[in-house]
N, C-alpha and C positions, 0 to 999 in steps of 0.2 A: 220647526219650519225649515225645508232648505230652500237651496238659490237652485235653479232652472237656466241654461244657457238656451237661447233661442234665437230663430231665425223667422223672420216674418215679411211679410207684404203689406205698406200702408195703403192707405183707401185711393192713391194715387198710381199702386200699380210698382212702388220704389222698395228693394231691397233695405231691410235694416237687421240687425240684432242688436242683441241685451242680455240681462240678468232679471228675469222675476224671481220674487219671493214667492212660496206656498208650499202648503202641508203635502203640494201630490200631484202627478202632472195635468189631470182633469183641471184642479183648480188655477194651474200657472196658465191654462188654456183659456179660462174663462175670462181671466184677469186679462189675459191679450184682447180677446173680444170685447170686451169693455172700455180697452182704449181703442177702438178702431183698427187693428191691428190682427192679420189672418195667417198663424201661424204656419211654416212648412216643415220645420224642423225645431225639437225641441228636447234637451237631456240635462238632466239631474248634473247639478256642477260636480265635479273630483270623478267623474265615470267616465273621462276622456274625450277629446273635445275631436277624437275621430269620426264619432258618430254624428256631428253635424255637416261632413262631408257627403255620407251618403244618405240613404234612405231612413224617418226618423216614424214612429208609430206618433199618427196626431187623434187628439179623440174631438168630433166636430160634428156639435149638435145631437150627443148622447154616440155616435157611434163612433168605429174605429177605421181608419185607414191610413195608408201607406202614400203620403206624398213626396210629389216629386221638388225638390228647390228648382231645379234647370232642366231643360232637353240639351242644353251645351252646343248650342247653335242658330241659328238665322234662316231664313228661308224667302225665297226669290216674291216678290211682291204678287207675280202671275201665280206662284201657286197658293199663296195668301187669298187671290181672288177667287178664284177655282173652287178653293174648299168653301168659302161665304156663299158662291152663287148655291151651290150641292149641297148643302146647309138646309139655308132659305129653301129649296124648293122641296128638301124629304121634308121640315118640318110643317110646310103648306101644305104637302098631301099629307097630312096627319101621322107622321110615324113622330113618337114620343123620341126627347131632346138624346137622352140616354142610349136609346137604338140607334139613333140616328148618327151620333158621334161611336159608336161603336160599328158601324156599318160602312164607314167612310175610312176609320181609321186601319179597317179589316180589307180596303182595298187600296190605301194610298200610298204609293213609290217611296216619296221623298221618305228617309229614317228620319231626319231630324221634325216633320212635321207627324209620322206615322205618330211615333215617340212620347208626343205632346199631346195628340189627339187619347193617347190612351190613357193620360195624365189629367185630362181632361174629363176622361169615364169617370173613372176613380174618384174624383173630385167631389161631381154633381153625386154619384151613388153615396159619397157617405152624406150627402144630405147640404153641402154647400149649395149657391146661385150660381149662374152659369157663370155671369160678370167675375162674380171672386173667382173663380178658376181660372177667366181669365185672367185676371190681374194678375198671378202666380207666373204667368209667362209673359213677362214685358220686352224679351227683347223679339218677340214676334206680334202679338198685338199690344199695340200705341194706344193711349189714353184716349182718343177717339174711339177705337173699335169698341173700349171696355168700355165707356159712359157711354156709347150709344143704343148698345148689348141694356146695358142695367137700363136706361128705358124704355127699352123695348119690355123688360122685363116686368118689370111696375106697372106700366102701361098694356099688359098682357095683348102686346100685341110682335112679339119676337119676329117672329115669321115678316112681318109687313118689315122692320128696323132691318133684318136681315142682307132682306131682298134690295133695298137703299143700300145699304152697306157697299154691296156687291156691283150696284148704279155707281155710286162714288166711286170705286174701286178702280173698274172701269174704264170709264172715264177718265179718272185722272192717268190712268198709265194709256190710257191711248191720245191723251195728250204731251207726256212725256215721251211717249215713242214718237210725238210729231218733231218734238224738239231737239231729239237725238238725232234722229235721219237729217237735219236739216246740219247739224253741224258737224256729223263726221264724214259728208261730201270733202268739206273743204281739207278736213284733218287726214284724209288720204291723199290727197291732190298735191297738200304740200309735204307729204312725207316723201310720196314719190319724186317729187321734187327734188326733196333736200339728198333722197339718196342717187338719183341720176348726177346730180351735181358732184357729189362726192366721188364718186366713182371716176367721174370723167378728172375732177383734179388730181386723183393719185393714180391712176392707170394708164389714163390717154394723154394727160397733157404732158406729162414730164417726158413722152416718147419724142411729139411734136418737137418741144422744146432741145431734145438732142440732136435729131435731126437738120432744125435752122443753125445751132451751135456748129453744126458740122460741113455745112454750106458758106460757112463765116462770116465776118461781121457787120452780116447788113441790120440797118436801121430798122427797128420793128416797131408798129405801129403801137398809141399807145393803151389803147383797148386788150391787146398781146401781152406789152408789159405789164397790167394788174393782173392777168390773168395766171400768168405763169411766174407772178410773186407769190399769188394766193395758191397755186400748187406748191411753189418750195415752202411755205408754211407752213403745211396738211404734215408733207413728208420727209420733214426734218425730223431729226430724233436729237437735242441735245442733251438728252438724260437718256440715250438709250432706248425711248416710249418715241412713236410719232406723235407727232402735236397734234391729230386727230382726235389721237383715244384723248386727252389732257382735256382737249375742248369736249369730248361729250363729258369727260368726268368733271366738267365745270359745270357743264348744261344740266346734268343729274345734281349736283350739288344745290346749284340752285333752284331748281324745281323742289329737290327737299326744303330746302328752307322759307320757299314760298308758302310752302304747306304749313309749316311751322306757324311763320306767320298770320297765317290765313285760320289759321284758330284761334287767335288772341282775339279778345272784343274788340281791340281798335281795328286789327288787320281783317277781322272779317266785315265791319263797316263799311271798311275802304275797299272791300272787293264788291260787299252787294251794292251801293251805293253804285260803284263803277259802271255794272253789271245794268240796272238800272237805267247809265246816264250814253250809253254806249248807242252810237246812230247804227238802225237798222235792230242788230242785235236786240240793244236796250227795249225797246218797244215791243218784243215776242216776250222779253222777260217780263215787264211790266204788264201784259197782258195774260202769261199767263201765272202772274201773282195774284191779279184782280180774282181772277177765274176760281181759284183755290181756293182763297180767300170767301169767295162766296157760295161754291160748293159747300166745303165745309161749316161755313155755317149756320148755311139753310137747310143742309140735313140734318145739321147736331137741333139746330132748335123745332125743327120738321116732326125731329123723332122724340121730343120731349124734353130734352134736355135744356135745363134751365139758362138761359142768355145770357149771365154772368158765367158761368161753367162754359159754357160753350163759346164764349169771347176767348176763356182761357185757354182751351182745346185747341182753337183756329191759332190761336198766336204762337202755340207751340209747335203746331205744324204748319207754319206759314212758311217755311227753309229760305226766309230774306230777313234779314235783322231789322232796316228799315223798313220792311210793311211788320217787321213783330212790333217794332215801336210805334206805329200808325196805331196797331190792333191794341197795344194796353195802352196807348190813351182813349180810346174808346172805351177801353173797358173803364176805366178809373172814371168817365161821364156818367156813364150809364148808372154805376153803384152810385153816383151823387144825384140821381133821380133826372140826367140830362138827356137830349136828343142823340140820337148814334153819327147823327148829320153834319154837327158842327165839329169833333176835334176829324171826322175823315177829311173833310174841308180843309181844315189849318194844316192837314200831313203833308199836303201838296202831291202825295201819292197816285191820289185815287183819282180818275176820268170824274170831268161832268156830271157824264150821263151815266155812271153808277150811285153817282151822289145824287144824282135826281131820283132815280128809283128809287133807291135807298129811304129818301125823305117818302115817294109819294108810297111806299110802303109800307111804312111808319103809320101817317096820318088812315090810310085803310085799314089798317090791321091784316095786311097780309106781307108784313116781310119776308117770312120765309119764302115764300113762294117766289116775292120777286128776287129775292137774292139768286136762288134755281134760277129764275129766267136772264138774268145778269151773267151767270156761269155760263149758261147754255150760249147765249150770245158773246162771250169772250173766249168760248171756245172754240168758235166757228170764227173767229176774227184773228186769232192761233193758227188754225189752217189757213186761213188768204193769206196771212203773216207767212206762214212758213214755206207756202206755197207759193210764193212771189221770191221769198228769196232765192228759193231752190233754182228756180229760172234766172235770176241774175246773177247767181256763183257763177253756176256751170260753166259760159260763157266767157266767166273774168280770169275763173281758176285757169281754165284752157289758154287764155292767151296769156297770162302768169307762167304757167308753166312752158310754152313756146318763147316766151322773151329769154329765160333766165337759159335755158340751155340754147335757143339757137345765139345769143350772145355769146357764150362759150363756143360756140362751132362757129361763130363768124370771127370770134379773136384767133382761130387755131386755123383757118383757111385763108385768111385775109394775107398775113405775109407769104405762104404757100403762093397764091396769087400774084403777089408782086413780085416773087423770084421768078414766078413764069412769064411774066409780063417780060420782067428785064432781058431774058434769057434769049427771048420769040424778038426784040427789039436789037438783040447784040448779035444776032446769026442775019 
């Protein structure tokens, strides 16, 4: 009997390897299968552990093929959408899963998805489910796509899961594109800003400033004197470097280190939480966590997928730690046989009026449904959100950016000013 070096996918879609025992790699295969476990790559131990790098012969379900571990890449979420709607709709008109994914992958741009799609052929023809092929690429489809795939699967109803897929998909990114426009108004406004500013304290003001030096020692006002201290600052060099470059390599410094933090459990807390607690902001955020939130779980449980399982799925793609901790005390209710009603309640998270639906959806028996109508309503509450604020930047940014530099032109003309005044008063 030898040992088997391998590479596989758990039933979650996660990378792992090992060492099986058996007589021959058919049976090191079966034995993966048996634990749950979908191999991609697999070779006889002392035959060199190069071959788990590339391409490994797998035998799956009596036959033989050539899979892929990775496409070695990610791919933009719009084209993730793209291929699910084009999907769903060859296999509504009835062209088989097989042709279909070879049809698409025979005309798609992107390589790293063309790639995967052909990986994907490969897959299904030796005889795998579509779900396990996907599972084999997790860093393009997420534990949602693949458990909403396998019920659609089971449920022989792919085509209808699809087309949802591709609603969800949708949706959420023409949501996030609400919430992008909405805030890189402001993050051009002040960049312009911050560089109009810069420019006038190392270009123009230090001229000013030689010029009243040169007229002599009148009294300058004191709006002049911070102004033209905050220039000799920018454009000192005591090491040689102006003290401009020093300040953005502090500014970069700590932007890395923000990030840094902002991955640790406590520091990502303390940013969603923020995020959350934040006026104006806070409330697009929290509205459109509800939104996701109930998206996602009215399609996973829409499309069959089991409510414990698809508790599990929302919380992983809920991208807020406090509504992920809202979502697994639901879920730890629900497995002790309780209402979904009461730990959303105690989260302090959740609106009212998603918590009244929520109940009177319950008692109906149509939650899913109302969870979609919950989405659908906080996502049109997303848009007045975003759409209200966009109107009261605009207006603020504008006279923000008129204070900060006409105060600079009023500290750099104002002694100009009074030398003219003295001058018109002494003739």
């Amino acid at each position: 009997m030898a040992n088997f070096q391998y590479s596989a996918l758990d039933s979650k879609g996660e990378q792992t390897t090992g060492v099986v025992s058996a007589t021959n790699e058919a049976e090191a295969i079966q034995k993966l299968r048996v634990q749950g476990l979908y191999p991609t790559q697999i070779v006889e131990e002392g035959k060199g552990k190069a071959a788990l790098k590339g391409k490994a012969k797998v035998k799956a379900k009596g036959k033989s093929t050539t899979a892929k571990s990775s496409t070695g890449g990610r791919i933009k979420p719009k084209s993730l959408m793209i291929f699910t709607r084009q999907l769903a709709t060859l296999i509504d008109s009835g062209l088989p899963l097989l042709r279909s994914l070879t049809v698409l992958g025979k005309q798609e741009p992107n390589p790293v998805l063309r790639s995967t799609l052909g990986a994907l052929a490969d897959s299904v023809q030796s005889g795998a489910t579509f779900s396990e092929s996907l599972a084999q690429h997790p860093k393009i489809y997420n534990k949602l796509y693949v458990n909403m795939v396998k019920a659609g699967e089971l449920g022989g109803v792919l085509e209808v899961v699809l087309n949802r897929l591709a609603e969800y998909q949708e949706k959420a990114q023409k949501l996030k594109n609400k919430i992008v426009s909405a805030m890189v108004y402001p993050v051009i406004v002040m960049f312009i800003a911050v560089a109009i500013l810069v420019f006038l304290m190392i270009f123009i003001v230090p001229k000013f400033e030689t010029m009243f030096a040169e007229m002599g020692n009148a009294e300058l006002p004191g709006i002049s004197k911070v102004v033209f201290g905050v220039s000799k600052f920018f454009i000192a060099t005591p090491f040689g470097v102006p003290n401009a470059v020093f300040v953005l390599i502090l500014f970069g410094v700590g932007v890395f280190l923000f990030n840094i933090w902002g991955r640790t459990k406590g520091g990502r807390f303390a940013i969603d939480t923020l995020k959350l607690r934040l006026p104006i902001f806070g409330d697009i955020q929290r509205k459109s966590a509800v939104s996701r939130f109930s998206r996602t779980l009215g399609t996973l449980v829409t499309s069959g997928v089991p409510i414990l399982q698809a508790l599990n799925i929302t919380r992983d793609t809920a991208g807020n730690v406090v509504i992920s901790g809202a979502i697994e005390k639901v879920h730890e209710a629900v497995k002790e046989g309780e209402s979904i009603v009461t730990p959303l309640q105690a989260s302090g998270v959740f609106p009212n009026m998603v918590i009244s639906m929520v109940d009177v959806g319950e008692e109906t028996g149509q939650l899913p449904e109302m969870l979609l109508k919950v989405a659908d309503v906080y996502d049109d509450e997303v848009d007045n959100a975003v759409t209200a604020l966009t109107s009261i930047l605009e207006p603020i940014m504008i006279v923000v950016l008129a204070l900060v530099v006409g105060s600079v032109v009023f500290a750099l003309f104002l002694p100009l000013i009074k030398v003219i005044t003295t001058m018109g008063q002494a003739s």
